[in-house]
C-alpha positions as CSV (number, residue, x, y, z in Angstrom):
1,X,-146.2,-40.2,66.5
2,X,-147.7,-36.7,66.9
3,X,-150.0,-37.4,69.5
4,X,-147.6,-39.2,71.6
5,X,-145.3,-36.2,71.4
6,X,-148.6,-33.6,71.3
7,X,-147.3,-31.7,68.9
8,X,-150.1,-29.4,67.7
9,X,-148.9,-27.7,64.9
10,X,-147.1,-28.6,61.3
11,X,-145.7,-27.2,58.6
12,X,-145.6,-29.3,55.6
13,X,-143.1,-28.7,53.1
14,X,-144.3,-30.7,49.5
15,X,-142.9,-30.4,45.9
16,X,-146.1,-32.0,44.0
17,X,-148.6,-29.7,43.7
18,X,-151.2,-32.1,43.0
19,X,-150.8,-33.7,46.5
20,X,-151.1,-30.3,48.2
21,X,-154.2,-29.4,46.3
22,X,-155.4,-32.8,46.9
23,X,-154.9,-32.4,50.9
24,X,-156.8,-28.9,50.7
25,X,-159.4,-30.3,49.0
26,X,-159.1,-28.2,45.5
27,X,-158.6,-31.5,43.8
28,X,-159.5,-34.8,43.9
29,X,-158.2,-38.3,44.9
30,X,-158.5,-40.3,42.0
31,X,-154.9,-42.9,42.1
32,X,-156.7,-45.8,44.3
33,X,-153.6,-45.8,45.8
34,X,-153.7,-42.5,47.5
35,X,-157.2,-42.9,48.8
36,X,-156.3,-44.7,51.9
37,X,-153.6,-42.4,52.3
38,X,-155.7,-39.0,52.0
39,X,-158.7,-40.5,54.0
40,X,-155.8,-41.2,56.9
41,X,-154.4,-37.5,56.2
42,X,-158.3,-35.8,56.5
43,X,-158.4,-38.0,59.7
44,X,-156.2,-36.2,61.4
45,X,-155.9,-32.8,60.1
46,X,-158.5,-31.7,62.9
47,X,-156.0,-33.0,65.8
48,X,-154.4,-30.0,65.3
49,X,-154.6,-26.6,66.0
50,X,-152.5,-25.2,62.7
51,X,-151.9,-27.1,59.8
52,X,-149.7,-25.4,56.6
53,X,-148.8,-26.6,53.6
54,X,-145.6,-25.0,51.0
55,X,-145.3,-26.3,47.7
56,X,-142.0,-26.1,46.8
57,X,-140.4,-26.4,43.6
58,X,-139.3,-29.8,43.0
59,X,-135.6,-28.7,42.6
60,X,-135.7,-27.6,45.7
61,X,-136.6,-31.3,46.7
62,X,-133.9,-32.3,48.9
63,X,-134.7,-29.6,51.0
64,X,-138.9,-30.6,51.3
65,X,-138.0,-34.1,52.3
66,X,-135.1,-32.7,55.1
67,X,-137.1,-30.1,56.7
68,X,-140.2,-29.7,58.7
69,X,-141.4,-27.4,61.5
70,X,-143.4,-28.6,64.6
71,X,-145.0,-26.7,67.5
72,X,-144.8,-28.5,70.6
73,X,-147.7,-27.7,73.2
């Protein structure tokens, strides 16, 4: 869906902080579930120009699954 509406930036909001250490590489994929998943995510990272990721507290949860920013170009 991203590259059909070339959108070239995103900001990733994320309440585990073992995913978003395991997207930025800090960490390791080990569930053999998630491998796939991370492998698809490393894919694509470099079709874009700006890629952030926010750990949010997972109280704030609701909020991390509503919300995202995209840049449009």
């Amino acid at each position: 869906m991203t590259e059909r509406l070339k959108i070239d930036s995103l900001k990733v909001y994320i309440d585990s902080q073992l995913v978003a250490k395991q997207v930025l590489g800090e960490y390791e994929v080990n569930e053999p579930n998630l491998v796939a998943y991370h492998k698809k995510v490393q894919e694509m990272w470099p079709k874009f120009i700006k890629v952030t990721i926010q750990q949010v507290p997972r109280k704030e949860n609701r909020r991390a699954d509503a919300f995202f920013e995209v840049g449009i170009r």
